[in-house]
N, C-alpha and C positions, 0 to 999 in steps of 0.2 A: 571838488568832489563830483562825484559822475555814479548816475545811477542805471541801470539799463534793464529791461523785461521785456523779453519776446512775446511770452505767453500772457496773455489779459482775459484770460478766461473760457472756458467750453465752449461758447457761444462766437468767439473771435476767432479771425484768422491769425494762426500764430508768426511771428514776424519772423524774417530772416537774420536781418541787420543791424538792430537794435542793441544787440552787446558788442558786434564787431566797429558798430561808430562810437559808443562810448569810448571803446580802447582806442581809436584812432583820435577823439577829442583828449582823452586823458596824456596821450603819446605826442601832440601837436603842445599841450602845454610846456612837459617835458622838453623838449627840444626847442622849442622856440618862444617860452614862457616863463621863465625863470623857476619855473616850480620847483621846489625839494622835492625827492623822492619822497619823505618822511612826513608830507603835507596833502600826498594823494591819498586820494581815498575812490574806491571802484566794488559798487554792490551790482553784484549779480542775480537777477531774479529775486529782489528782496521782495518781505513783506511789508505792510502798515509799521508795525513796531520796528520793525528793524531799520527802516529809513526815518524814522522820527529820532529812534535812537543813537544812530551814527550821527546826526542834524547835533544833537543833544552832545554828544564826545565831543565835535567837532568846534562846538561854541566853547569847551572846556579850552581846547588847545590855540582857540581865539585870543582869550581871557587871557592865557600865558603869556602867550605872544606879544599881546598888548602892552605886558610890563615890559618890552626889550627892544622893542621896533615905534616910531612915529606916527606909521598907519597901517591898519591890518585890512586884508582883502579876501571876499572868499567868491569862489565862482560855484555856482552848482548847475551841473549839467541832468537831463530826463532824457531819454530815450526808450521808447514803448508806447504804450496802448493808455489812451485815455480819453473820456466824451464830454457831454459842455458842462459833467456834473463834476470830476473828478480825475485824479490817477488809477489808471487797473493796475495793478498790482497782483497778478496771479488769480484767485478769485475773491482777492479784495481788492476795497478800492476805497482810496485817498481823498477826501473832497479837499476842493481846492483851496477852502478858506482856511487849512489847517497847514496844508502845505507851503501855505503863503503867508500866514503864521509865523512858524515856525522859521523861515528864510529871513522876514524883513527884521523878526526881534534877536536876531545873533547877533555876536558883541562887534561885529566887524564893523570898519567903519565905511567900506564900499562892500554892496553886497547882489553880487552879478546873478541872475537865475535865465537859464535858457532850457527851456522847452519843446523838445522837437516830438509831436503827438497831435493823435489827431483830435479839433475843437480845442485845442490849449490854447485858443487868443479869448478862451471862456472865463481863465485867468488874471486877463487884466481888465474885463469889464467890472467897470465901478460907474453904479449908478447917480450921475449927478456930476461925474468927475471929466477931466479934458485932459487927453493925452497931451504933451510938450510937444511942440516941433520939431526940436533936435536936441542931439547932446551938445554941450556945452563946449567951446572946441578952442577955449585959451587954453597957450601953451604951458601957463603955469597950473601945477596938479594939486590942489586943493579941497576936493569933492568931495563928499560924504551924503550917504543915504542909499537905496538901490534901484536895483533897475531889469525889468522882466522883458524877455524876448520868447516868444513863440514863433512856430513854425507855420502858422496856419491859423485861420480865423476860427471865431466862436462853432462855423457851421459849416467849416471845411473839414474835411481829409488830409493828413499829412501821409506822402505817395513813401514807397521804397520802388527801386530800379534794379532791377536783375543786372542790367545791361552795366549798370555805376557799382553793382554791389552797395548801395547803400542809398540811406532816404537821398531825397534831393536837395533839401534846406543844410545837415550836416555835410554832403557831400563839399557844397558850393561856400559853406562857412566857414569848411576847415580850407577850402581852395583859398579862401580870402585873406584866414590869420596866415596861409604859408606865405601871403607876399599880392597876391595877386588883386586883393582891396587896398594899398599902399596909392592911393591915388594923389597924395602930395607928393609922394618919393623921398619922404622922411625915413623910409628904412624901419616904422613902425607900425602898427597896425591898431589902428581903434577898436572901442567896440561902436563906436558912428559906423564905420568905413566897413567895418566884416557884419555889420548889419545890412547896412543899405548896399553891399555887392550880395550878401545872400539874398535879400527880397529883390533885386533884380533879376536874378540869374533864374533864383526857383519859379518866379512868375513865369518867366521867358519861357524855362524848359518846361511847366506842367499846364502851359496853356493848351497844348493836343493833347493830351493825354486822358485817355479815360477816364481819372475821376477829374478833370477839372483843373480849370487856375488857382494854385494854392497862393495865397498871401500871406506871409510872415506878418508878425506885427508887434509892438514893443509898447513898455510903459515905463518913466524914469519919473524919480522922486529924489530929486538931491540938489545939492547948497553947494557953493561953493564957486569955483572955477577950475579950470583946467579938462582934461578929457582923462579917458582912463584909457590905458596904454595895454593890452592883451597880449601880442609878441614884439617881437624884434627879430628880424629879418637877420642881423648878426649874429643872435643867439644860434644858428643852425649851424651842422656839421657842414654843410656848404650850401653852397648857391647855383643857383642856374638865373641868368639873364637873357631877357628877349629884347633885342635891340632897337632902337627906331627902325620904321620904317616897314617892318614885319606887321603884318594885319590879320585882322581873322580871328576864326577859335581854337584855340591849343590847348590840346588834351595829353598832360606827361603822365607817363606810364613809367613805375619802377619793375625791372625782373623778376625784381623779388618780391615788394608790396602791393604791386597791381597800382591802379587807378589812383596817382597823388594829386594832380589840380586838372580843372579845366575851366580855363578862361576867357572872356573874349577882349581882342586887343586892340587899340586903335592905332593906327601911323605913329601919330605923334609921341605915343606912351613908350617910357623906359618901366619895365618890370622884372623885378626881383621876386623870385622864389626861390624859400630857405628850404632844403634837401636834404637825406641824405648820402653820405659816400654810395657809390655804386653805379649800375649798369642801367640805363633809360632808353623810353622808348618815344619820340615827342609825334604826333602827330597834328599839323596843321591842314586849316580848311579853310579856302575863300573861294565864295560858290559854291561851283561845280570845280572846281578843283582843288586838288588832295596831295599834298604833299610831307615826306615821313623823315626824322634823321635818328639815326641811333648814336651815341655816345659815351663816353664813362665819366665821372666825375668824385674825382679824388677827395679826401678830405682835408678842411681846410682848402678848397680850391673857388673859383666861380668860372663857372665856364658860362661864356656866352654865343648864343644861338645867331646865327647870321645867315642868309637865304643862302649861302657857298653851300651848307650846310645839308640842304634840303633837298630829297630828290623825289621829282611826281611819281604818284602811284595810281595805282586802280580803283575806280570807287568802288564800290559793296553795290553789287546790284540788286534788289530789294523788289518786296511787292505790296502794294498800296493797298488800304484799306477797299473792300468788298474783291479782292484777288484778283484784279485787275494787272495786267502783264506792263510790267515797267523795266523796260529793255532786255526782257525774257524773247527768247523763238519756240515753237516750241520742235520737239524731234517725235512723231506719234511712233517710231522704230529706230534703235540704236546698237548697230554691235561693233565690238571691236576684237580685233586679233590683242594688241597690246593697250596699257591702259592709256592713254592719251590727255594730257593735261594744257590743252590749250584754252584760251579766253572763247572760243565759239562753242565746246561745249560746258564749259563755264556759266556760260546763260543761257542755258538750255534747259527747257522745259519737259522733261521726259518720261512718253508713255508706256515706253519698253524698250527694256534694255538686256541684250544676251551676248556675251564676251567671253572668250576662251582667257583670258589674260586680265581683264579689269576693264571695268565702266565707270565715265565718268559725269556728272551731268549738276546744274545747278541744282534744279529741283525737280523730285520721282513725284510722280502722281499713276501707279499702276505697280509692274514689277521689274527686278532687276535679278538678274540671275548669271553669274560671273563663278567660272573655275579659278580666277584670281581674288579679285580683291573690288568690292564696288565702293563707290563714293559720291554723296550726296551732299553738296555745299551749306545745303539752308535748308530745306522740309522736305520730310517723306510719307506719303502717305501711300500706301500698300503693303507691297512685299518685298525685301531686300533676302537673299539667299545665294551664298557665297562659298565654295571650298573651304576657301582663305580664309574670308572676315568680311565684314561687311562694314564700314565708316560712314554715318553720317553726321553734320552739322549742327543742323536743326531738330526742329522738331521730330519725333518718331510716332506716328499713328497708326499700327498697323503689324507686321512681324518682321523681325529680323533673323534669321538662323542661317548658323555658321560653324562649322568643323573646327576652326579654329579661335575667329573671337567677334565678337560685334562690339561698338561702339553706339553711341547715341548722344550727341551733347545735348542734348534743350531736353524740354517735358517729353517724356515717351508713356504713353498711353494705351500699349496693344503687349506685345509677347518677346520677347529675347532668352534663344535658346543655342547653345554653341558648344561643342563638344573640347573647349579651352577655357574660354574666356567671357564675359560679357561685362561691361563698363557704361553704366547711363549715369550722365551728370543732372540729368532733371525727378522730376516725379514720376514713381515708376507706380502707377495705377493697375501694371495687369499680374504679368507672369515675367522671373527672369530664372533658368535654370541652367548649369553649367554643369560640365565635369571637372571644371577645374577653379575657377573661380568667378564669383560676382560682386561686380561695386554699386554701389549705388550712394550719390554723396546729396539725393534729399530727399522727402519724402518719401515713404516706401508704403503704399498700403492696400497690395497686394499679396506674392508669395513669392519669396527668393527659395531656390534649392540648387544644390552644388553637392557633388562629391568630395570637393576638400576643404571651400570654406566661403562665406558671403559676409560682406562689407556693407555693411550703411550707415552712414554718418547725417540722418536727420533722423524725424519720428518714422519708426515702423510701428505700423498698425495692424499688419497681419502674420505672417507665417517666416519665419527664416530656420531651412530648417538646413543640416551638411551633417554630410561622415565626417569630414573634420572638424569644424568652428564656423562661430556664426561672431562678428562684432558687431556691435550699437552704440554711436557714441551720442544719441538721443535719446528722447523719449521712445520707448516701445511700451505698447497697449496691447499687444498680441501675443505671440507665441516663438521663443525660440530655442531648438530642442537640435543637438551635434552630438555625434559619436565621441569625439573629444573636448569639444568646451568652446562655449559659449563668452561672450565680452560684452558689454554693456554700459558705456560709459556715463548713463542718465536715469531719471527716474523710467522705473520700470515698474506699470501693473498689470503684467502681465504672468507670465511663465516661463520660466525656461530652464530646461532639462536637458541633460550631458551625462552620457555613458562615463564620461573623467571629470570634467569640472565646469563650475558656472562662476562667472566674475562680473559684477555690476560695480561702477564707480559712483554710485549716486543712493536716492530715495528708491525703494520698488517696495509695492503695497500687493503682490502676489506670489510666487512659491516659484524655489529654486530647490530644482531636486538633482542628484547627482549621483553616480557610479562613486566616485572619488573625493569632492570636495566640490566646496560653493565658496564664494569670496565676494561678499561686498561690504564695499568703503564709505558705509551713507547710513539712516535712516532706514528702518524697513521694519512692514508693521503682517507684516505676510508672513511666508514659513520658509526656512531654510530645514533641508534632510540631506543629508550624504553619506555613502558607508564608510567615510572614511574620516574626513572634517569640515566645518564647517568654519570660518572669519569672516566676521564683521565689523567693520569700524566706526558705528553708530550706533542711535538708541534702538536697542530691541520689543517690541512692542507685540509680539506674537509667541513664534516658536523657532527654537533650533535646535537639531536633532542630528547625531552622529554617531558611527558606529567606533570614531577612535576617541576624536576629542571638538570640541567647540571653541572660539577665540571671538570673544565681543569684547571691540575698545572703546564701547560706548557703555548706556547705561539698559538693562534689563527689566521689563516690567511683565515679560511672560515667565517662558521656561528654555531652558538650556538643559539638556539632557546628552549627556556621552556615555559612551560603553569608557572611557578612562580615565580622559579629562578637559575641563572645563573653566576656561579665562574668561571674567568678568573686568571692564573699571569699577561697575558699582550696579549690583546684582538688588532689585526692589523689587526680582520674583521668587522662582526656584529654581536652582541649579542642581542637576541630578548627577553623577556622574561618581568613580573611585577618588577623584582628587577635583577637588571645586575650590577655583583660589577667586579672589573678587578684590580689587583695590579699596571700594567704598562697599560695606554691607550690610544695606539695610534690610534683606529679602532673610531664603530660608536657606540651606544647604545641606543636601543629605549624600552623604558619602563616607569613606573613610576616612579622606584625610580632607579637612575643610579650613582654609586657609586665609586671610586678613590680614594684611599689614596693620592695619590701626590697631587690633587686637593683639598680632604677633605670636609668638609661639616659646613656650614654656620648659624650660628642662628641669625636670623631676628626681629627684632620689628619696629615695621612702622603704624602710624596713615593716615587714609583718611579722606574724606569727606561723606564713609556707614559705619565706623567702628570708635571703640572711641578708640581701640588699636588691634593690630595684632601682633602672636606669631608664628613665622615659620619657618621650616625647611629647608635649601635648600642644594641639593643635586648634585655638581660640576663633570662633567664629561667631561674633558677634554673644547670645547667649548661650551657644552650642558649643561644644569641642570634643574630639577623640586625641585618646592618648593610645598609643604603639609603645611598646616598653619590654625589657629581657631582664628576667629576674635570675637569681643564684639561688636554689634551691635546696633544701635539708630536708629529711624525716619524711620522704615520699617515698612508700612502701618499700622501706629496705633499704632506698638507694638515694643517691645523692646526684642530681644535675642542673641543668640548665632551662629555662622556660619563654615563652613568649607569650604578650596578653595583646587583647584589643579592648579598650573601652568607649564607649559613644555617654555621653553624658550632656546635662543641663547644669546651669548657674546661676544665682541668684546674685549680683552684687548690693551691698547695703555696706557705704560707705569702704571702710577700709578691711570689711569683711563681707568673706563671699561662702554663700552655702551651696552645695554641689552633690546628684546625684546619677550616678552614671552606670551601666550593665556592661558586657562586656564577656568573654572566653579567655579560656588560660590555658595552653599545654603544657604539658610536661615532658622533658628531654632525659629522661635518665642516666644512658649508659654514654653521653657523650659530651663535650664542649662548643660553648658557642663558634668556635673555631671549624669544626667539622660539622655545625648543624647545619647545611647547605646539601651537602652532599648525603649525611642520613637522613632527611627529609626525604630527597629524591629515589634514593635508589631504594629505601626499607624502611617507611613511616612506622609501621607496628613492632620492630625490633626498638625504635629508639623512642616514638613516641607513648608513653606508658600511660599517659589520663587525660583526659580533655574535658576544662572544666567551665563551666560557667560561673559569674560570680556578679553579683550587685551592692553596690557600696554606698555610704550617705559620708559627706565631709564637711567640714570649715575648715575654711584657711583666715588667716591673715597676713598682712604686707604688713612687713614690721620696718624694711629701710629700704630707700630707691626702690628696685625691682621687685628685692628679696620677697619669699613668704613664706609663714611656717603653717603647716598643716595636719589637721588626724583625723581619726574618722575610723567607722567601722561596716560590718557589710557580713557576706554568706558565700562562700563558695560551695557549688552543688557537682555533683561527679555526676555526668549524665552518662558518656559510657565510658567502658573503660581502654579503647583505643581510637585513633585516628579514622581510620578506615570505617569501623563501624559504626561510628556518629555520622557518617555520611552516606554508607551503604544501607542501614536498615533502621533508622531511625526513625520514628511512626508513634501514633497515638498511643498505642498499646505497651511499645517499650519504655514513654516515658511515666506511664501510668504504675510501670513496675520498679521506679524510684521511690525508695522511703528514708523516714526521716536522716536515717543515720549516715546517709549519702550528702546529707549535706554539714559543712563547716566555717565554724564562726570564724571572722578575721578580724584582727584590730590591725593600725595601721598610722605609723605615723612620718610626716618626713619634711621634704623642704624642697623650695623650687626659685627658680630666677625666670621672669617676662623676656622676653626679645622682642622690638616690636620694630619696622621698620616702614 
């Protein structure tokens, strides 16, 4: 089981990496762990309850197992935010003695916890108590009890790496289960061995590092003998081998997954790492010298790494801390006719740069102004202004604009404006505005604007605004407002508004308004309006408002209001609308036709004393319903036809009878058949329509077998005018004040009906 939370609360930096190492720990069991599919388990952003509760399933599916298997094992994985008191958990938080709880009393008989968070060695302090020396490391497996690893001491930082994409204790953990802690060459992997290579390696690497030397650190409680065995180098789609003889640090890179191990090797070792199928990138390093092989490796194959293999390369020319020039020149003027890509201005240091064709230069410190194309290897700090486009590496401090597109890979912190394009893969803190489009794949808490459409894929905090579309596949706190529609793939509290449509895939606790339609798949406690409709796939907790119809697949505890119609799962407010259907209803529902499955819907037949037979619908809603019904008519002045009613009524159930009273209107169709009542409606209501009547009824029924029920009752029909048209054209205080008694008539009424409920 693998837990993972970026966000630890308002007061924390939210993490990068923390759900993307869970999946990379839950994918390493997978492959080279024997795991079932049917035995992971992967929470995302949980809460307190929801991670006690999954802990709680998971001890169920222990128990099970227990009856079928020898010995049951369970591994549970953390990644995210937590201090020397607890787990954060979004803006709760987990103390540890619940967490650890909860872990050592499930039925398993080995029961693994690893912890990758900052202060989680807070976790295995016990006052009075002595950590083990080591795991127990007979080859016979007999163990039982558990055993806690942390990433970091009581009063340390657990680091993330841009550079690794990922912390550095899971980074270096998972390098170890792939093969690269195998330090017997058993082809197996401990958890001894993918301990003590992760607390090697994260010490090594986060001893320069701004926060410090992190120390991993463990605590084991168990009987027995033997070791506990976590992969097997066999289990993988394939293998890569590093031969004797080969030395140094090796860093494989897949094409497709980015960053899979990085190890360091000694002469003597033979090492195995389990892969899988595909295209690699291996970079070795001893020194000052660098050399790279590329490769493919089949499945089912091992390919092994041999120095034939290798061919030198260039080191990264870089600059030390207080900006100290480390094999930089610098150029204080640079122009060029065509762009020139050699290794001299490659490390070059430049204060201006002006080229009909392109500039190229390691690092800008001033401006660069190019009718082609500029390019900037590692940081920029000024102005980059380009016909073309403008490319840099690094960092971006300062303005980029470009007729066609700019670029930015690292944090950019000033202005990108390009009459194409513009593409920053870091945080963009200022301004990006496009005519054609903008990306931005982290943090945004600035203002994006585009004429056709802007992309960000972390939290936006401020403004994304496009004639055509704006996407968010994180958090947004701000504002996003497109001529045609908006995307939002996370919690949203913010706003956003679309001349056509709004779409959020998540929680948003603010207002989405729209020309057309709004769409979100989540939780939302804000307001949905659109003139057209509005869907939602979660609990409503606010408002939603349309001028066609409304669709919530979740549950209701505001309002839902449509000009037609309106989908509930389970409606526990008001739905307003001509047609309000609700799978579960426990709320209110006012319309014409108001709908329930639990409840279901009723076909009626019932004679009176204006009709010679009635056919009708009726429509159960919890203790409400309307009935729609077409009666066969006799002895309406003179003449003989066909009629149509509406009734809206209450119901009282009391046992196997129900009391019912309901109001309602009746026309009369005189000179025609239900056959041609469409067309004399439309084209000449006062020729066919002869009386339009109101009427209010009191009933019992009773269920006399299955569905069946029989029913009677009596009631008033009142003639209020005596056509169509004029009930509608001038009907007023005054005219109904000129009703008397003899306008109105008694009805009795009896009949029979059958439930449908679905």
């Amino acid at each position: 089981m693998a837990a993972a939370a970026n966000y630890g609360g308002p007061q924390r930096e939210k993490l990068r990496y923390a759900v993307s190492d869970a999946e990379a720990f839950i994918q390493v069991l997978k492959d080279m762990g024997g795991a079932n599919k049917d035995d992971i388990f992967l929470l995302i952003e949980p809460d307190k309850k929801e991670l006690i509760k999954a802990l709680e399933n998971i001890d169920i599916k222990i128990k099970q197992a227990g009856k079928e298997h020898r010995k049951t094992e369970i591994i549970f994985y953390y990644s995210g935010h937590s201090d020397e008191d607890g787990l954060m958990l979004g803006e709760e938080k987990l103390p540890y003695n619940i967490i650890k709880n909860s872990i050592t009393q499930l039925s398993a008989d080995v029961k693994v916890a690893i912890l990758d968070s900052c202060s989680s060695g807070a976790l295995i302090r016990e006052k009075g108590g002595q950590m083990k020396s080591s795991f127990l490391l007979d080859s016979s497996y007999n163990m039982k009890g558990y055993a806690f690893i942390t990433s970091s001491s009581e009063d340390e930082v657990s680091q993330e790496s841009d550079k690794i994409k990922s912390s550095f204790f899971t980074h270096y953990l998972l390098s170890g289960l792939r093969g690269a802690a195998d330090m017997t060459g058993d082809g197996r992997i401990s958890l001894n061995e993918a301990y003590q290579f992760a607390y090697n390696e994260t010490l090594g690497r986060t001893q320069k590092t701004m926060g410090g030397a992190q120390h991993a650190g463990y605590y084991i409680k168990m009987s027995g003998t033997g070791d506990v065995v976590i992969t097997e180098i066999k289990r993988s789609e394939a293998r890569l081998e590093i031969e004797k003889g080969l030395q140094g640090i090796f860093t494989v890179r897949s094409n497709e997954s980015g960053l899979i191990a990085e190890l360091q090797k000694k002469p003597e070792q033979r090492i195995q790492i389990g892969v899988d199928a595909g295209e690699y990138h291996i970079i070795n390093q001893q020194g000052s010298n660098i050399s790279e092989a590329s490769l493919r490796i089949e499945k089912g194959s091992s390919v092994t790494l041999t120095s034939q293999i290798f061919t030198k390369s260039k080191r990264e020319y870089t600059f030390s801390r207080g900006d100290k020039l480390s094999g930089y020149h610098v150029l204080p003027f640079n122009t060029q006719l065509f762009p020139v890509f050699l290794e001299y201005y490659e490390t070059a240091l430049c204060k201006a740069t002006i080229s009909l064709a392109g500039s190229y230069c390691g690092k800008l410190k001033g401006a660069s102004i190019s009718a082609g194309i500029d390019i900037v290897e590692t940081e920029t700090k000024g102005l980059q202004f380009g016909a073309l486009g403008n490319l840099s590496k690094g960092k971006v401090t300062g303005l980029q604009i470009s007729s066609i597109f700019n670029m930015a890979g690292a944090d950019f912190k000033g202005a990108q404006t390009t009459g194409i394009i513009n593409i920053n893969k870091g945080n963009l803190k200022g301004l990006q505005t496009s005519g054609i489009i903008n990306i931005n794949k982290e943090d945004l808490k600035g203002l994006q604007i585009t004429g056709i459409f802007n992309i960000n894929k972390e939290n936006l905090k401020g403004l994304q605004i496009s004639g055509i579309g704006n996407v968010s596949k994180r958090d947004a706190v701000g504002l996003q407002a497109a001529g045609i529609f908006n995307i939002n793939g996370s919690d949203f509290k913010g706003l956003q508004g679309a001349g056509i449509f709004n779409i959020n895939g998540n929680n948003y606790k603010g207002l989405q308004g729209s020309g057309i339609f709004n769409i979100n798949g989540n939780d939302y406690k804000g307001m949905q309006a659109s003139g057209i409709f509005n869907i939602n796939n979660g609990d409503i907790k606010g408002f939603q408002a349309s001028g066609i119809f409304n669709i919530n697949k979740g549950e209701i505890k505001g309002l839902q209001a449509a000009g037609i119609f309106n989908y509930a799962n389970q409606n526990n407010g008001l739905q307003l609308g001509i047609i309000n259907y609700s799978k579960k209803a426990k709320g209110i529902a006012l319309g014409l036709i108001n709908i329930t499955p639990k409840d279901g819907m009723d076909i009626l037949f019932w004679a009176d004393n204006q009709s010679v037979v009635n056919l009708g619908f009726k429509f159960n809603y919890n203790n409400l319903y309307s009935i729609i019904y077409q009666g066969l008519i006799y002895n309406l002045d003179d003449s003989t036809g066909v009629g149509s009613g509406y009734l809206f009524g209450w119901q009282i159930p009391i046992r196997q009878i129900s009391i019912s009273a309901d109001f309602g209107f009746f026309a009369n169709f005189a000179k025609t058949n239900i056959i041609a009542l469409p067309a004399a409606f439309i084209y000449n209501r006062n020729e066919y329509i002869s009386g339009y009547k109101t009427q209010a009824r009191l009933s019992a029924s009773v269920k006399i077998v299955w569905n069946l029920s029989v029913y009677a009752g009596a009631g008033l029909h009142g003639k209020v005018k005596p056509t169509f048209s004029e009930m509608f054209s001038s009907l007023s205080y005054s005219s109904l004040s000129k009703v008397s008694r003899k306008d109105f008539h008694s009805i009795v009424f009896a009949g029979t009906g059958y439930n449908f409920n679905w």
